[in-house]
C-alpha positions as CSV (number, residue, x, y, z in Angstrom):
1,X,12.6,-67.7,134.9
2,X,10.1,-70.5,134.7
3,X,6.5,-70.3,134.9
4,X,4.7,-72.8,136.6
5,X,2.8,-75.5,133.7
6,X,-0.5,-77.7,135.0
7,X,0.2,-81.0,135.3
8,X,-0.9,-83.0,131.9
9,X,-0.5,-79.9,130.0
10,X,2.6,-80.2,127.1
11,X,3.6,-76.6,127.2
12,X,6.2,-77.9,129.8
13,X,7.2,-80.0,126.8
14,X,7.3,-77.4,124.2
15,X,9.1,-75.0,126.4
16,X,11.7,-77.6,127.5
17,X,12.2,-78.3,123.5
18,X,12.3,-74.4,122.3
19,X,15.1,-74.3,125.5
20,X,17.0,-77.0,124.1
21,X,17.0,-75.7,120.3
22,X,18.0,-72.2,121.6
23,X,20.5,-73.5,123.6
24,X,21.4,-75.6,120.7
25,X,21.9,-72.4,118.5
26,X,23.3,-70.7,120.8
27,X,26.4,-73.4,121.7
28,X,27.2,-73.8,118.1
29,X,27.5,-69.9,117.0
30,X,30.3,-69.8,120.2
31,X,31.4,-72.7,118.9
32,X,32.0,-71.6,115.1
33,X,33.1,-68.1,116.5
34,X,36.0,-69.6,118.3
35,X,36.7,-71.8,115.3
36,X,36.5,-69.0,113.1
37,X,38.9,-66.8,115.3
38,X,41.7,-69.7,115.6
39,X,41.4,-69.9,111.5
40,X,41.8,-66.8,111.3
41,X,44.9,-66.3,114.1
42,X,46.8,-69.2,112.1
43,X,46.3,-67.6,108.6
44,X,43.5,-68.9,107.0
45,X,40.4,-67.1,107.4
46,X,37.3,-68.5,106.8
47,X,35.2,-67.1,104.3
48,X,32.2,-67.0,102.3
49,X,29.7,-64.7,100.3
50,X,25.7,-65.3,99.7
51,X,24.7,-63.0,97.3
52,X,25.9,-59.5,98.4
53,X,26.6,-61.2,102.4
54,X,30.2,-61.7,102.6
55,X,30.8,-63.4,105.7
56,X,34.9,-63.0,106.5
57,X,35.3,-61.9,110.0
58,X,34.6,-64.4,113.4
59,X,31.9,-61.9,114.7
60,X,29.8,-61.9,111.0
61,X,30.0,-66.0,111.4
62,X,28.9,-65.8,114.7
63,X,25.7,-63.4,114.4
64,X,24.6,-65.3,111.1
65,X,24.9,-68.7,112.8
66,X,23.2,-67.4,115.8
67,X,20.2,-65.8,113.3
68,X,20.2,-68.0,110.3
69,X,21.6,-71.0,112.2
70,X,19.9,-73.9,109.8
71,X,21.6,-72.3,106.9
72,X,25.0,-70.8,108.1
73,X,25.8,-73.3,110.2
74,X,26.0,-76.0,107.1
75,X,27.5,-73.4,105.4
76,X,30.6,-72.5,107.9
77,X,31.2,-76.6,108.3
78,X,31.2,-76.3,104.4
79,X,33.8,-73.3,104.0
80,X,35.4,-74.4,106.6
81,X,36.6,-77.6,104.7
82,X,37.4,-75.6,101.9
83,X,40.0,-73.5,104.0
């Protein structure tokens, strides 16, 4: 999976960063589709709309967090206050 980096080169430190910010992304859309799925098993969905993007089911939270993750992410913690 890992390529072998030269020794004093920083792509072993860029790769280890883009690693961590995908994993990052990654943990937090499971994270908000499970939240999002208990919310919506008690009653109380969470949801949102930007623009004509209505975002009301678990698996719609999860992709846009997982794709737009610095701006749905903010925006699930957000809604989900409002709930």
């Amino acid at each position: 999976m890992f390529l072998p980096v030269p020794t004093g080169s920083t792509t072993g430190a860029l790769m280890t960063v883009l690693t961590t910010v995908v994993a990052i992304m990654l943990i937090s859309a499971i994270w908000v589709y499970h939240d999002a799925s208990a919310s919506a098993e008690r009653g109380r969905p969470i949801i949102s709309s930007v623009g004509s993007l209505q975002l009301k089911k678990p698996v719609a939270w999860f992709l846009a967090v997982l794709l737009l993750w610095e701006m749905c992410l903010p925006l699930y913690i957000t809604s989900r206050s409002q709930a």
